[in-house]
C-alpha positions in Angstrom: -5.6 -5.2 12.1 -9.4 -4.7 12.8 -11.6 -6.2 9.8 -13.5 -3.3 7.5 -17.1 -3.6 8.6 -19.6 -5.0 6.0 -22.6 -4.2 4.4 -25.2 -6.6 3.0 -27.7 -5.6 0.2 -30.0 -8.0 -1.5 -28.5 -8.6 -5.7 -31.0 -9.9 -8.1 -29.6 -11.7 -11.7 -31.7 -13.7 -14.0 -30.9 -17.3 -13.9 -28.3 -17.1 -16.6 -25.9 -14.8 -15.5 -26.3 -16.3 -11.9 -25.1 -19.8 -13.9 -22.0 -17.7 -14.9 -21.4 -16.2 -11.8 -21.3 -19.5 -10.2 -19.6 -21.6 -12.7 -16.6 -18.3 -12.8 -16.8 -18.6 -8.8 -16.3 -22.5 -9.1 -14.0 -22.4 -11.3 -12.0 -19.6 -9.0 -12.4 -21.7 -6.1 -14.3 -18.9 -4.1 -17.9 -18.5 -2.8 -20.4 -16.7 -5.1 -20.6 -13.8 -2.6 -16.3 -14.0 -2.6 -15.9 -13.9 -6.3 -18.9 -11.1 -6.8 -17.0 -8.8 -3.8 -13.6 -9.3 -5.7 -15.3 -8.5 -9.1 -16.6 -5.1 -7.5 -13.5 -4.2 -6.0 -11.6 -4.7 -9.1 -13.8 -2.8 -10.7 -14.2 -0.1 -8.4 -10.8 1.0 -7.1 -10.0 3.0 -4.4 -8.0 6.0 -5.3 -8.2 9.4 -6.7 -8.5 9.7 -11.1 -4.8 10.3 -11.0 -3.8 7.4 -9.0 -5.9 5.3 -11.0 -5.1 6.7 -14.4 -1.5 7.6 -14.4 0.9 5.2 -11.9 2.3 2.4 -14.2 2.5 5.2 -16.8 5.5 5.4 -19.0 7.0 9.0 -19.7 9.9 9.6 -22.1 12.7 11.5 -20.8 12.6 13.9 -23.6 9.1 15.0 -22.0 10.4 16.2 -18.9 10.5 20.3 -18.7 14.0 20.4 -16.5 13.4 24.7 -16.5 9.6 24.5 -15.1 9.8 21.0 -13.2 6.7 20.2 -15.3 5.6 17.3 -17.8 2.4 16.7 -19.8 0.6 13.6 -19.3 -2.7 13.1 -20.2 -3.3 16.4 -21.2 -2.2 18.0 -17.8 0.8 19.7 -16.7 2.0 18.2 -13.5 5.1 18.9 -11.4 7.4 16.0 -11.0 10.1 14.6 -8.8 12.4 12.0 -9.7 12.8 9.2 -7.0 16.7 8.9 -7.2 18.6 12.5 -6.5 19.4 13.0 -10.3 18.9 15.3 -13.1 16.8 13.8 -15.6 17.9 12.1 -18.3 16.6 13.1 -21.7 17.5 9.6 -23.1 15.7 7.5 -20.5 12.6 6.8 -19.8 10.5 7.1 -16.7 7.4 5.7 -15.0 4.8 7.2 -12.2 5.2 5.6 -9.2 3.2 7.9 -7.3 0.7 10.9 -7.5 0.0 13.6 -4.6 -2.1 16.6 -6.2 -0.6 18.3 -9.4 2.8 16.4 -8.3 4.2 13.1 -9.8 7.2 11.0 -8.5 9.1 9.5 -11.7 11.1 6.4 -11.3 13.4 5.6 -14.4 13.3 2.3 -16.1 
């Protein structure tokens, strides 16, 4: 697998926050320039607002629409589709596993 290519940019912290940065990066085992990259990428996700927002979600059964094939989360009506070939199960509950558009994949737990 070809590496991503990298950018560099020049970072300026005052001297305390650099002590933090490097007693964190110390302390993590990595470079300063290792620990700030992983910091950003934590913090910076890649993903769309639904990927980030709702997969790990739980979703009682009771929630799922089995007439329109939709369920609120967050405010939004999405379609879903349950992972295993099944009708859903107002008792259970279920978690997002996956999110393409308006339309969630439900995994019950």
């Amino acid at each position: 697998m070809a590496k991503e290519a990298q950018k560099r940019f020049l970072l300026r912290l005052d001297e305390s926050l650099f002590k933090r940065v490097a007693d964190a990066a110390d302390a993590d085992g990595r470079s300063i320039n290792a620990y700030i990259a992983q910091v950003l990428a934590r913090a910076a996700p890649a993903g769309n607002w639904e990927q980030r927002q709702l997969i790990g979600r739980a979703i009682a059964g009771k929630e799922l629409d089995v007439k329109s094939g939709l369920v609120l989360v967050a405010g939004i009506y999405y379609r879903y589709l349950l992972e295993a070939p099944e009708k859903p199960d107002k008792d259970a509950n279920y978690t997002v596993i996956e999110s393409h558009g308006n339309i969630l994949t439900l995994k019950k737990i």
